[in-house]
PyMOL CGO cylinders between C-alpha atoms (Angstrom):
from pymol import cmd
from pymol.cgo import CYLINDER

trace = [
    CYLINDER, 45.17, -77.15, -55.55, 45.36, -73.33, -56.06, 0.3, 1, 1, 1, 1, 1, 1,
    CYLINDER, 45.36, -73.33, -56.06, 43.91, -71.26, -58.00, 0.3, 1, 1, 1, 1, 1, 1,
    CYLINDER, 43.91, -71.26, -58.00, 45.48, -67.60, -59.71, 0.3, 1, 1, 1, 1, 1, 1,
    CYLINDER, 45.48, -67.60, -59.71, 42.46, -65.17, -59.74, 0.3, 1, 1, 1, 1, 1, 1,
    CYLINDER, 42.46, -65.17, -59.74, 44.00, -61.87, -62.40, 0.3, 1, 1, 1, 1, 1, 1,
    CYLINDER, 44.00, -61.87, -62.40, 41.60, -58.50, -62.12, 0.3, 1, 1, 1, 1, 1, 1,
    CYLINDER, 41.60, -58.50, -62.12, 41.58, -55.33, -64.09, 0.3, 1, 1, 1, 1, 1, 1,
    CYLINDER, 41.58, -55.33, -64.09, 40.21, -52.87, -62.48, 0.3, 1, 1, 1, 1, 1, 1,
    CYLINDER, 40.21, -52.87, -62.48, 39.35, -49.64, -63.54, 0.3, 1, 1, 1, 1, 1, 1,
    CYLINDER, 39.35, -49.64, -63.54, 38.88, -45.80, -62.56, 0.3, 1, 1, 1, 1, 1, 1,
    CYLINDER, 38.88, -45.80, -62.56, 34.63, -46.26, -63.86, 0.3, 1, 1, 1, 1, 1, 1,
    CYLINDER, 34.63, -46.26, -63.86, 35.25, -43.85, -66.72, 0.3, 1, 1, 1, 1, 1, 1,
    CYLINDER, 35.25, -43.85, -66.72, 34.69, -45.24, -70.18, 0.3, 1, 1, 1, 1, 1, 1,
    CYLINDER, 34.69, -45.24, -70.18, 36.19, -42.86, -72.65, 0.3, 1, 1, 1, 1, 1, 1,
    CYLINDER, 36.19, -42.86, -72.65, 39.97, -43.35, -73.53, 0.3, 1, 1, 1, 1, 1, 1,
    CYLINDER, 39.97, -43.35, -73.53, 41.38, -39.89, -72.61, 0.3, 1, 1, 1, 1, 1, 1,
    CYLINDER, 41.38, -39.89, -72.61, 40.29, -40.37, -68.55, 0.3, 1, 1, 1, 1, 1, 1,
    CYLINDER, 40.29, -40.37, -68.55, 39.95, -44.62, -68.41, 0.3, 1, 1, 1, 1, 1, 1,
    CYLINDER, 39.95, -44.62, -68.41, 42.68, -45.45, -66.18, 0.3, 1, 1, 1, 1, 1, 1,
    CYLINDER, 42.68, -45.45, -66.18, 42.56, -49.20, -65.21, 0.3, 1, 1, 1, 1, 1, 1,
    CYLINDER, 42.56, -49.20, -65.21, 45.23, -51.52, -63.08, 0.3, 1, 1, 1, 1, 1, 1,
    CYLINDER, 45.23, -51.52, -63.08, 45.98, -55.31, -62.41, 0.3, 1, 1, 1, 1, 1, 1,
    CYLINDER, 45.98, -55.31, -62.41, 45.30, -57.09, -59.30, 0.3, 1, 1, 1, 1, 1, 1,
    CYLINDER, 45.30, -57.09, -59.30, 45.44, -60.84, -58.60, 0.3, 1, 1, 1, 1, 1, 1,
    CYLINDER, 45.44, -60.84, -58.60, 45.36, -62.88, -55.64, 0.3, 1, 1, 1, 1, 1, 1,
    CYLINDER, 45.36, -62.88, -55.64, 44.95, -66.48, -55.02, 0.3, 1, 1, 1, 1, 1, 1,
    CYLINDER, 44.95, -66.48, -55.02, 42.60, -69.02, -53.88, 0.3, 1, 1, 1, 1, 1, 1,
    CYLINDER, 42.60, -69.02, -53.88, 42.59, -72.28, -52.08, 0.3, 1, 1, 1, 1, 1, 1,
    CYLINDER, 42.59, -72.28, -52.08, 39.59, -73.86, -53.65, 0.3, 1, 1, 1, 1, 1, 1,
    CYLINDER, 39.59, -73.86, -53.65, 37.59, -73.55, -56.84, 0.3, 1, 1, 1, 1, 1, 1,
    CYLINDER, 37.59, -73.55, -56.84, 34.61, -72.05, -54.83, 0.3, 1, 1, 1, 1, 1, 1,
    CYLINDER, 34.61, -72.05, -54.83, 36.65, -69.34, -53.52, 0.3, 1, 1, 1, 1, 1, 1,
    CYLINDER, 36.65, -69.34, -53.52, 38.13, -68.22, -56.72, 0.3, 1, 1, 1, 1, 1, 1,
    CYLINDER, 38.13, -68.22, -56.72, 34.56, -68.76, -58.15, 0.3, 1, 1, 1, 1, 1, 1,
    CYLINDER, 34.56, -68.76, -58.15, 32.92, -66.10, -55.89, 0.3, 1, 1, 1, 1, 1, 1,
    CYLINDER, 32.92, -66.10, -55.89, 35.04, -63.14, -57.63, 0.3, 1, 1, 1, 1, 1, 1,
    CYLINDER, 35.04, -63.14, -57.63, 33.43, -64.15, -60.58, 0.3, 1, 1, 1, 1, 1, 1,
    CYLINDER, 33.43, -64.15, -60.58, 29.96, -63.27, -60.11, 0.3, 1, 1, 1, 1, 1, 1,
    CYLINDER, 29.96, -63.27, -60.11, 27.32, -64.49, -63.10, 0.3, 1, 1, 1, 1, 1, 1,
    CYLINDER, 27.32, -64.49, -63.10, 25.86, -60.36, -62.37, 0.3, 1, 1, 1, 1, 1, 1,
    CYLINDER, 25.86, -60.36, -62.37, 27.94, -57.65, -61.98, 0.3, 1, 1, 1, 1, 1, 1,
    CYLINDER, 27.94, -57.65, -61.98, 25.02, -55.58, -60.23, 0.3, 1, 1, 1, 1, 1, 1,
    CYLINDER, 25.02, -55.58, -60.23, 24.76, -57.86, -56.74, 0.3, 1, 1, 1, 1, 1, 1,
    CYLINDER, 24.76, -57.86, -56.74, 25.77, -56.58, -53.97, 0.3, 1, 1, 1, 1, 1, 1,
    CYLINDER, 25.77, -56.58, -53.97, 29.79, -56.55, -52.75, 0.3, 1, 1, 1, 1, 1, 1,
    CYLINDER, 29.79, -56.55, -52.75, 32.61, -57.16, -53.12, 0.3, 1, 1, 1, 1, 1, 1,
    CYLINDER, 32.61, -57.16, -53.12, 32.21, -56.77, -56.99, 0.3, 1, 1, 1, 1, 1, 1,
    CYLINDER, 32.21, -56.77, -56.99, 32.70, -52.46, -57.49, 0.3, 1, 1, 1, 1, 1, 1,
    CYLINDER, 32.70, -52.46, -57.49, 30.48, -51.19, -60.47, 0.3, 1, 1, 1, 1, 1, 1,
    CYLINDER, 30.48, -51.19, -60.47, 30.12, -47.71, -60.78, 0.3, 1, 1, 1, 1, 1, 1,
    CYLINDER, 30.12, -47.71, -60.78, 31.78, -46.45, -58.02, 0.3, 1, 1, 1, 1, 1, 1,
    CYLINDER, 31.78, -46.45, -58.02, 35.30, -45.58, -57.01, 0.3, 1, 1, 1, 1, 1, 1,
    CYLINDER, 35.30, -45.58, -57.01, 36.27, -48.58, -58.90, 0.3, 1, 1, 1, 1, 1, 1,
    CYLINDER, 36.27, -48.58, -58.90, 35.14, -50.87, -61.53, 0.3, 1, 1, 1, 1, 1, 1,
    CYLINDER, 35.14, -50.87, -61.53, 35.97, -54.58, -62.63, 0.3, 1, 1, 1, 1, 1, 1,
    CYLINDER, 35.97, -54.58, -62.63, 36.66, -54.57, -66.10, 0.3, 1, 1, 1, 1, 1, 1,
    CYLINDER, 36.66, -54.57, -66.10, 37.80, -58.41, -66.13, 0.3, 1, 1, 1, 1, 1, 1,
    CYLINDER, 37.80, -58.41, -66.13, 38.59, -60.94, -64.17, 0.3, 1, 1, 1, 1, 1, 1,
    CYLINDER, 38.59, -60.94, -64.17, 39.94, -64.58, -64.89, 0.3, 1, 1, 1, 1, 1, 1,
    CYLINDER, 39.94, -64.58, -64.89, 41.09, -67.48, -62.60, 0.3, 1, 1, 1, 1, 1, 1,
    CYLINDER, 41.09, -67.48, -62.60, 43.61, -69.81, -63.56, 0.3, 1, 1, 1, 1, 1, 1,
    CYLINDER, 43.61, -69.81, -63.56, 44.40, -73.33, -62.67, 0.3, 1, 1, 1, 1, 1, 1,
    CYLINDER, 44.40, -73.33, -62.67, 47.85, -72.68, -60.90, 0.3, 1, 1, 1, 1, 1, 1,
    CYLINDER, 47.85, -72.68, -60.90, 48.87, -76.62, -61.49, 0.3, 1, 1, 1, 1, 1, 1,
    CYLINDER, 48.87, -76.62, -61.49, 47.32, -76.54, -65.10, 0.3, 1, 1, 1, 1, 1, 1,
    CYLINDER, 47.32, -76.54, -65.10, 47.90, -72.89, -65.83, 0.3, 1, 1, 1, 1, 1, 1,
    CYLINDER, 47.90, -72.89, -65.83, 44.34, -73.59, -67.66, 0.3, 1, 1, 1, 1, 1, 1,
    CYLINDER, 44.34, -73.59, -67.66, 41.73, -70.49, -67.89, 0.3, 1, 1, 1, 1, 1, 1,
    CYLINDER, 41.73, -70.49, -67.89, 39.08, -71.65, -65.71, 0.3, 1, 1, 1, 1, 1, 1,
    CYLINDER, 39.08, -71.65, -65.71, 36.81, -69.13, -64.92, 0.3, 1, 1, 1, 1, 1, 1,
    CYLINDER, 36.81, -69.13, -64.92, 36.37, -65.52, -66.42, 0.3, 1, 1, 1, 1, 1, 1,
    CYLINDER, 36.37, -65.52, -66.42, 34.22, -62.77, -67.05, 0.3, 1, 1, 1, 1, 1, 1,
    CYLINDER, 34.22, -62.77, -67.05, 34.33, -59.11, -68.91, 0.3, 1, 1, 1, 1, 1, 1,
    CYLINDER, 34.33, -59.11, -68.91, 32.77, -55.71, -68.90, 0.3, 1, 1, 1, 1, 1, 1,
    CYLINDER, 32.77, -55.71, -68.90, 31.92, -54.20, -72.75, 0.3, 1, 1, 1, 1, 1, 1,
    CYLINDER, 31.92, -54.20, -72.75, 30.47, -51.28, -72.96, 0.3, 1, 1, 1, 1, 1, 1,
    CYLINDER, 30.47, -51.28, -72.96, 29.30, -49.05, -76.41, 0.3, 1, 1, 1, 1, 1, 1,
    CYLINDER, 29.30, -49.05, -76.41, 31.48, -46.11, -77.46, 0.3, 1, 1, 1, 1, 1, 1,
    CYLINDER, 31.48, -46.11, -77.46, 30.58, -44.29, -80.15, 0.3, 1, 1, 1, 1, 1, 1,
    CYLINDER, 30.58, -44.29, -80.15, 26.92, -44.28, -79.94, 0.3, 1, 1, 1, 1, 1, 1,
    CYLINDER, 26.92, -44.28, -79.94, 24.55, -42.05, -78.45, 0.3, 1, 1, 1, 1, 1, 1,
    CYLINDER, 24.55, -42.05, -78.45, 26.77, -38.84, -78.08, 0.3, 1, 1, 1, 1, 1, 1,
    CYLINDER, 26.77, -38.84, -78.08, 30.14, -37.94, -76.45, 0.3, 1, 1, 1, 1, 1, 1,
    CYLINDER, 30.14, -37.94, -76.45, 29.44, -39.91, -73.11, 0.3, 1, 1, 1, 1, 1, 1,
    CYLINDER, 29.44, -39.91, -73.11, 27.62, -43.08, -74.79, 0.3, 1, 1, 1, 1, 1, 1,
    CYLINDER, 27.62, -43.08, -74.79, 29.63, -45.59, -72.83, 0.3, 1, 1, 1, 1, 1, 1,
    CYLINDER, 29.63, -45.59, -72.83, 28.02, -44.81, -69.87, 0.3, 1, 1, 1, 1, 1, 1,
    CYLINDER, 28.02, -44.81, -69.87, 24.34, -45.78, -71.57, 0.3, 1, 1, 1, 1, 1, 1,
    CYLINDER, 24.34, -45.78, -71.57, 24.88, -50.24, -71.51, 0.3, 1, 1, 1, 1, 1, 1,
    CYLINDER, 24.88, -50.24, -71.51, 27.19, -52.27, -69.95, 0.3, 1, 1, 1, 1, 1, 1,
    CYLINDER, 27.19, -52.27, -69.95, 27.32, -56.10, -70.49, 0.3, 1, 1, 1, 1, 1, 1,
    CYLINDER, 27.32, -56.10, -70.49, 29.01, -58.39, -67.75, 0.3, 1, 1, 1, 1, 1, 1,
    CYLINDER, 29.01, -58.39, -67.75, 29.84, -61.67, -69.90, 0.3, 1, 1, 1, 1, 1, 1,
    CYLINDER, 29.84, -61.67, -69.90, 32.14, -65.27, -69.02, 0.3, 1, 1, 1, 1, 1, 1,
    CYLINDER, 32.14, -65.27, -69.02, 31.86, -68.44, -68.00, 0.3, 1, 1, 1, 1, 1, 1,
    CYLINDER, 31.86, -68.44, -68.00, 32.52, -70.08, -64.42, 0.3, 1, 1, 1, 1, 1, 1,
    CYLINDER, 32.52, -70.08, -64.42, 32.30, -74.40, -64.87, 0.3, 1, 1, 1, 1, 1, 1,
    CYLINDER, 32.30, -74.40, -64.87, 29.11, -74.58, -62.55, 0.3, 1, 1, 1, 1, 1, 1,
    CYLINDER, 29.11, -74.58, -62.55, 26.96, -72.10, -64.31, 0.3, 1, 1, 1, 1, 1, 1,
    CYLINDER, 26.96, -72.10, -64.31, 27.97, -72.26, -67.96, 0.3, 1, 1, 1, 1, 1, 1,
    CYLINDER, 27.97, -72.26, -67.96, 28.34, -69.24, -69.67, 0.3, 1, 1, 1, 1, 1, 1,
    CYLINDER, 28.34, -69.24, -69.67, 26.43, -65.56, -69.00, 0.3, 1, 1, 1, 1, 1, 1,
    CYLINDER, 26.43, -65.56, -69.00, 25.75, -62.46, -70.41, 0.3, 1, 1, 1, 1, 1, 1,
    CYLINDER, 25.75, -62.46, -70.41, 23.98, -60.21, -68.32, 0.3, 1, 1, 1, 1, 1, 1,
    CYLINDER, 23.98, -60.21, -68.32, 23.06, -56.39, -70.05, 0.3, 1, 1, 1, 1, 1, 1,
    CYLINDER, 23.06, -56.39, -70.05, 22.74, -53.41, -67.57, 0.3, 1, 1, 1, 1, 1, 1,
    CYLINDER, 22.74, -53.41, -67.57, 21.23, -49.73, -68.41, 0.3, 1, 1, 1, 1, 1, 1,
    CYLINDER, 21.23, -49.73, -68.41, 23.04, -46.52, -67.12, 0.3, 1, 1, 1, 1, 1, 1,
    CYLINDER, 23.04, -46.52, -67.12, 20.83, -47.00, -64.53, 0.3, 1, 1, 1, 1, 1, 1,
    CYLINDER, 20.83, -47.00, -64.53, 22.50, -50.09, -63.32, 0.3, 1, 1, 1, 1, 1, 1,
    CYLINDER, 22.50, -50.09, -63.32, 19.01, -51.76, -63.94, 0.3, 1, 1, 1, 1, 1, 1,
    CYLINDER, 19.01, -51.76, -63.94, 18.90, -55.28, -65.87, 0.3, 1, 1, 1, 1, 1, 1,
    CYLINDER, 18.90, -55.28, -65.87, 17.96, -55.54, -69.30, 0.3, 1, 1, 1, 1, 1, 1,
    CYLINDER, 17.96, -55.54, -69.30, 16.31, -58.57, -71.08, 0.3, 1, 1, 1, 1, 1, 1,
    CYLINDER, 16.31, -58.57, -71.08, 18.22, -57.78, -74.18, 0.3, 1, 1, 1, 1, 1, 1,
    CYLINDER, 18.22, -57.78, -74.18, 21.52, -59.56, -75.07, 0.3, 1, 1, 1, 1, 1, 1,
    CYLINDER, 21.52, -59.56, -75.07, 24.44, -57.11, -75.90, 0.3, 1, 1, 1, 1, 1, 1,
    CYLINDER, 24.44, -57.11, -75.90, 24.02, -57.68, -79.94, 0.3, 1, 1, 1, 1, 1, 1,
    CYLINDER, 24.02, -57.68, -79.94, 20.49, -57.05, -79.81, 0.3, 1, 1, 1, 1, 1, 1,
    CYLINDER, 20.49, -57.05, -79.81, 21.60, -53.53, -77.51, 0.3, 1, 1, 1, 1, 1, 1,
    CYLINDER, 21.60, -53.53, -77.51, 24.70, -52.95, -80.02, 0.3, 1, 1, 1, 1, 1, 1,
    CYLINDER, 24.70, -52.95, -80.02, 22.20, -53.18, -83.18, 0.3, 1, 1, 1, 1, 1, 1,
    CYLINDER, 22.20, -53.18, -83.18, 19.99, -50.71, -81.41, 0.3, 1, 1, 1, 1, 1, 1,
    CYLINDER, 19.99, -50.71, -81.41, 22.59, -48.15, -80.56, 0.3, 1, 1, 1, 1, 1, 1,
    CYLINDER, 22.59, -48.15, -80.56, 23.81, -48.45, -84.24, 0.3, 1, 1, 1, 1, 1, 1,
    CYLINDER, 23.81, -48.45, -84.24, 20.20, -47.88, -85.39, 0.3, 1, 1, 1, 1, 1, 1,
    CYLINDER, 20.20, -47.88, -85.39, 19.53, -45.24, -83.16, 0.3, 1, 1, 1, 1, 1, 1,
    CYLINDER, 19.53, -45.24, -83.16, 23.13, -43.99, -84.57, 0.3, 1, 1, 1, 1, 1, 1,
    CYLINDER, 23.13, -43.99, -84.57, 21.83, -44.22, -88.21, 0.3, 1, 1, 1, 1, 1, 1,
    CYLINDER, 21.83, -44.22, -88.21, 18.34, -42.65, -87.73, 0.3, 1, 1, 1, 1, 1, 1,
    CYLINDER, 18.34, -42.65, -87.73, 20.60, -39.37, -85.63, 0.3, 1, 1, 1, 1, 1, 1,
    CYLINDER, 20.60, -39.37, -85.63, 22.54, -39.06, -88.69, 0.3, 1, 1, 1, 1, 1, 1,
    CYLINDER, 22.54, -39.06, -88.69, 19.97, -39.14, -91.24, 0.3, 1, 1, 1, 1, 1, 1,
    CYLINDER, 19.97, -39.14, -91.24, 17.98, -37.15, -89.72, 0.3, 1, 1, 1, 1, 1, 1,
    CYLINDER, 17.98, -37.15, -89.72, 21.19, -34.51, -89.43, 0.3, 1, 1, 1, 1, 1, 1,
    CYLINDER, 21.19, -34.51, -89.43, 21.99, -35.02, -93.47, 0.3, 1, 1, 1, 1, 1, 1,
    CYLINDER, 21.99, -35.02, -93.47, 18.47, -33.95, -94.03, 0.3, 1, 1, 1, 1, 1, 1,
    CYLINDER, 18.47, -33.95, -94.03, 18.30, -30.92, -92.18, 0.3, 1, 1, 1, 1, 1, 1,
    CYLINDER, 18.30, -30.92, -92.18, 21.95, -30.10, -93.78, 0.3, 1, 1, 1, 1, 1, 1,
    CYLINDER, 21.95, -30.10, -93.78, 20.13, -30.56, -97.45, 0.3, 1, 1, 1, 1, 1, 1,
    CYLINDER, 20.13, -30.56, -97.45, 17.32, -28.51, -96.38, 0.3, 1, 1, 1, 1, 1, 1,
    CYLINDER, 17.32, -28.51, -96.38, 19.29, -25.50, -95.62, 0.3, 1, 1, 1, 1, 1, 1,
    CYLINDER, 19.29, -25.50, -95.62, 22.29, -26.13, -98.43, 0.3, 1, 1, 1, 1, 1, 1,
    CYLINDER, 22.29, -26.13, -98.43, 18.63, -26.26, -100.91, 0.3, 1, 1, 1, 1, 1, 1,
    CYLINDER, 18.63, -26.26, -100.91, 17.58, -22.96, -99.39, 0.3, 1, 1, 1, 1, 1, 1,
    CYLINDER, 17.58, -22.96, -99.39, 21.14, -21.05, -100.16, 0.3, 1, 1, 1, 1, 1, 1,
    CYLINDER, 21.14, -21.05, -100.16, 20.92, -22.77, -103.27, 0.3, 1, 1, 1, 1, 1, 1,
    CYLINDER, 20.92, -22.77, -103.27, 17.46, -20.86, -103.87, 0.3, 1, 1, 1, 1, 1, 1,
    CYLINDER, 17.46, -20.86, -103.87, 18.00, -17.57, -101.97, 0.3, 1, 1, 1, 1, 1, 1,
    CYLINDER, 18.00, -17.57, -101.97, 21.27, -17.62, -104.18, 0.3, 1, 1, 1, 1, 1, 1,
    CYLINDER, 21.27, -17.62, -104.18, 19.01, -18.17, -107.27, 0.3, 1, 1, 1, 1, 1, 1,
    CYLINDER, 19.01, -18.17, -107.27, 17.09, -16.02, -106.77, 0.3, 1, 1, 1, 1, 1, 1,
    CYLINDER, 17.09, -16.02, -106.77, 19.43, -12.98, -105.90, 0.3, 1, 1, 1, 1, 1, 1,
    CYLINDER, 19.43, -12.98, -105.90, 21.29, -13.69, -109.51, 0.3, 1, 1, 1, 1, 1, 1,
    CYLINDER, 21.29, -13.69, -109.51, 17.98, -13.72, -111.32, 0.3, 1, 1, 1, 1, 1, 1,
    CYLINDER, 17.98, -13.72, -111.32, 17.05, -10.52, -110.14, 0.3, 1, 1, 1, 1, 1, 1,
    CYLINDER, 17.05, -10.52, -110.14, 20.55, -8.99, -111.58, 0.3, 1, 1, 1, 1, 1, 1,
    CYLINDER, 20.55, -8.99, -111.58, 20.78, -6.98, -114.78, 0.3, 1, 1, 1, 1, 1, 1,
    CYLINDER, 20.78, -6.98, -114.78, 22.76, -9.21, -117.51, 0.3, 1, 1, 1, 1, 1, 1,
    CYLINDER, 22.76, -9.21, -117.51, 26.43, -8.76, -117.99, 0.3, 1, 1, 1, 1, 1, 1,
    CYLINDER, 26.43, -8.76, -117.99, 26.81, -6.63, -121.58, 0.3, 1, 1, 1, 1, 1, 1,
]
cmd.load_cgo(trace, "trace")
């Protein structure tokens, strides 16, 4: 039996206007083979690119009697949080293969492995989000309340219209 293994790949940048990506498949003999380009951890070693020339954004491998989805796994990473280049901060490697159930493994920019599942990192980013914006609004009142007074008190100190 064969087995269909589909890749996107990608360029390894993570904001829209420079992602470029492309598909790749190939096929496989045996379960085992197609297994091994789906790795349970990104961050292992080769053949698997992450963070280089070329990243895997997804992969899935298909039953190519069946056409059933057997095996897959996906790359998420945050946008929108921490800044213009806040994609780059987490990256969670997520799937299932049949002999290891299904994974979620959470890396750092630093490529380093987090004990934190990808909702738990999400929650934080959106927190840390929140706290950055608050703390922005404040400042903004602070000086919108001192124009406010300076203005005062420059129209106070005016003679009254006769």
């Amino acid at each position: 039996m064969a087995y269909h293994i589909e890749k996107v790949l990608s360029n390894g940048y993570r904001c829209s206007c420079c992602c470029r990506s492309w598909d790749s498949s190939e096929w496989a003999d045996t379960l085992e083979e197609a297994l091994e380009q789906v790795p349970p951890e990104l961050v292992d070693g080769e053949p698997h690119p992450y963070n280089g020339d070329a990243e895997i954004e997804s992969v899935k491998v298909i039953n190519g009697s069946t056409g059933e989805r057997v095996a897959w796994g996906t790359a998420h990473w945050g946008t929108g949080y921490g800044g213009k280049y806040g994609g780059y901060d987490y990256t969670c490697w997520s799937g299932y293969r049949p002999d290891t159930g299904g994974f979620e493994v959470v890396y750092d920019s630093g490529r380093k492995k987090l004990d934190q599942t990808w909702a738990e990192v999400r929650a934080q980013n959106a927190e840390n989000k929140r706290q950055s914006d608050l703390a922005k609004a404040e400042r903004e009142l602070a000086d919108a309340q001192a124009r406010i007074k300076r203005l005062s008190e420059v129209g106070s100190s005016e003679p009254p219209a006769e």
